[in-house]
N, C-alpha and C positions, 0 to 999 in steps of 0.2 A: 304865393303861399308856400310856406316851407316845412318839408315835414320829415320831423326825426324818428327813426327809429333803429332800433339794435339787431344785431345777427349775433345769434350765439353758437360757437360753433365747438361739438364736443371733438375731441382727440380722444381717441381711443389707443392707445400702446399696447400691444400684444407683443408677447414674449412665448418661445416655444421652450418646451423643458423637457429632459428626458431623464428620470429618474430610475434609483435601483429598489431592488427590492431582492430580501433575501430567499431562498426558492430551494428546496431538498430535494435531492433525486438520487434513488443508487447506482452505484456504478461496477460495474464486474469486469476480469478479466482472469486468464488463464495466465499459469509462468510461462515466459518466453524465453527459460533459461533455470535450469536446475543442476545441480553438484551434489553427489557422496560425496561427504571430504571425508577422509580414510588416513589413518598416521601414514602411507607413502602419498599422500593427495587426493584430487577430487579422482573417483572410483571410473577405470578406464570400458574402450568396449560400449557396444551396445545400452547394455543395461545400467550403464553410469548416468544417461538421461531417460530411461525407458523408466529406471526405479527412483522413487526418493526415499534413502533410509537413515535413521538415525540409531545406533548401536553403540550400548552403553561398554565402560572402560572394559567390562571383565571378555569382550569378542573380540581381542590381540588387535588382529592386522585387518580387522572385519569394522573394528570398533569406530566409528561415521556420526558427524554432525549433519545435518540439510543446510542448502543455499536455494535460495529460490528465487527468480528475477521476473517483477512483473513491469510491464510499461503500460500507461493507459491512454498513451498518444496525445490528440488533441481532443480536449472536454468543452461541451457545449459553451461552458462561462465561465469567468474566474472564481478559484474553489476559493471560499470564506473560512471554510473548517470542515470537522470531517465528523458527523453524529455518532456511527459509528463503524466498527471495523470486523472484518471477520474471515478466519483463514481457515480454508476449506480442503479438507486432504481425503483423499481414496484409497480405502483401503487393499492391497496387492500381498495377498498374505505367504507368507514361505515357512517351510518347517520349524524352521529356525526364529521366528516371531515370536518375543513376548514381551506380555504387558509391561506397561511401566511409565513415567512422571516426564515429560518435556520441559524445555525452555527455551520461549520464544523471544526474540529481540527483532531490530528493525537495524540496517548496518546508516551510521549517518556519515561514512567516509565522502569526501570530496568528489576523490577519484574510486569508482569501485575497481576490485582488480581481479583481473582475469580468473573467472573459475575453471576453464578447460585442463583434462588430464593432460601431464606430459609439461606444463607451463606456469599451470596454477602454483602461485606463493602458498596456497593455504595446505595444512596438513589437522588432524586430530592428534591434540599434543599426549594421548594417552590418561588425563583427570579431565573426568566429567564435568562438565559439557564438551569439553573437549576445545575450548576454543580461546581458554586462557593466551597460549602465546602467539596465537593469531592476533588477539588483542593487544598483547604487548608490543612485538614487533608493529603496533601502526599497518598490519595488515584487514585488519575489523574495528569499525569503533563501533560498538554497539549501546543502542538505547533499550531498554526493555518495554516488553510488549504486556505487561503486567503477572500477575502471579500464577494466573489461571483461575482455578486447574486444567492446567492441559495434560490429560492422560492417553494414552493409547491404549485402548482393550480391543483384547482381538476379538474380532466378530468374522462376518462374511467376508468373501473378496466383495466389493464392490461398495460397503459401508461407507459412507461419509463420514468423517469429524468434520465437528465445526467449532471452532477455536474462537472464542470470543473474546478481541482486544484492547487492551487496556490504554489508554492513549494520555499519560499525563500531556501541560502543555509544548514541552519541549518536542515530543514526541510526533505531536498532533501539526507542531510548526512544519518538523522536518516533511514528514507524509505530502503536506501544504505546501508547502514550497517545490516540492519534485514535483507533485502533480500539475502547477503552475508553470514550471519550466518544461514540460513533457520530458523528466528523466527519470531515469529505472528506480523502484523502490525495491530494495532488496531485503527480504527477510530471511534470519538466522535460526534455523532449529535445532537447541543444541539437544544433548542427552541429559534429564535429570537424576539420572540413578543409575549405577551401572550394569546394571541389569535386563534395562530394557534394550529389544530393536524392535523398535515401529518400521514396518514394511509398506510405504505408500507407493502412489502410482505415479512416476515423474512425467513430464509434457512431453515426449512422445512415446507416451505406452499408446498400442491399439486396441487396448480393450477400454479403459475407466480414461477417465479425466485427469488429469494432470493438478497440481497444487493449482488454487483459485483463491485470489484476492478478491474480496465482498467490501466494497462500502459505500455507507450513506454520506454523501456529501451534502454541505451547505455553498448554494453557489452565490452568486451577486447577477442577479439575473436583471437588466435590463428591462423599464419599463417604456414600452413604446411614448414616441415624441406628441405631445399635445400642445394646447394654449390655452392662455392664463391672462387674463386680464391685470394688466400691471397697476393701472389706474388711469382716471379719466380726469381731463385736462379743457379748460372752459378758457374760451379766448372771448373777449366782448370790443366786439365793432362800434364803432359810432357814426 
């Protein structure tokens, strides 16, 4: 006697996957490099990083844009974008302060160039913001940080601004890309009227904090690796 019968045998295909997912997280740091740019250059001495000022056309050989260098190293994931932006200054007040309109830019040169006194290319050409022939001469190319208003009112020493920035997308790309490569984003504070000097506190005063870069990033955050059922596969014996 013969006796037939079938084995059916499933296959099962598993496949591991590891997908992304977008993820916001902020991220801070302090300038790790600040300049007075001053019409003889960035402002020598001690208080050329101790202060960050900016001092409009009509204070002669006083009259100063800000540089400020921030680096944010290595970031947990790669940044997707950037939600938003925000630049934070302490106020360091002196006699000689007063109110008055800023303008902030972001510098998207290649190569940035040396802000130390005594070396630095850069100078206050004398017309407010003072940074026209920095721009020309290819020693600043600047993207703007939008309209504001960024004003300085004098308050207390120790007052915070917080400068809230405007990021169209070119702007937003440049940020994205340095922070991706871990290189220096450098922001330009010129003078908007010539009348003011904003008195802040540069990265190494000992008393207040030094300029700070604020933002919210969008990162590409990794989702841990799983399995997924690919599909199942019927084989028949006889």
């Amino acid at each position: 006697m013969h006796t037939r019968y079938k084995l059916v045998t499933t296959l099962v295909v598993l496949v591991s996957f590891a997908a992304a997912a977008a993820y916001a997280d902020p991220a801070s740091t302090l300038a790790s490099d600040n300049a007075t740019v001053q019409p003889g250059g960035p402002r020598s001495g001690s208080s050329g990083k101790a202060y960050f000022n900016m001092e409009g056309s009509v204070n002669g050989t006083y009259a100063s844009y800000g540089v400020a260098d921030f680096n944010f190293g290595i970031l947990p994931y790669p940044v997707l974008g950037v939600n938003s932006a925000e630049l934070a200054l302490t106020q360091a007040n002196a006699a000689y302060s007063a109110s008055g309109n800023l303008v902030l830019s972001v510098d998207q040169s290649a190569t940035l160039v040396d802000i130390q006194p005594g070396t630095s290319p850069l100078a206050f050409d004398g017309v407010d913001p003072g940074t026209a022939t920095d721009v020309t001469e290819g020693d600043l190319s600047l993207l703007s940080l939008g309209a504001g208003p960024f004003t300085y009112t004098i308050g207390a020493n120790g007052d915070v601004d917080h400068f809230a920035l405007t990021l169209d997308s070119a702007t937003e790309a440049e940020i994205v890309n340095r922070l991706n490569n871990q290189e220096t984003i450098r922001i330009v504070v010129g003078t908007g009227e010539a009348g003011v000097a904003a008195t802040y506190a540069g990265y190494t005063n000992y008393t207040y904090a030094g300029p700070t870069l604020n933002l919210d990033l969008n990162y590409d955050k990794p989702v841990p690796a799983g399995t997924e059922t690919w599909g199942r596969i019927k084989a028949l014996f006889r």
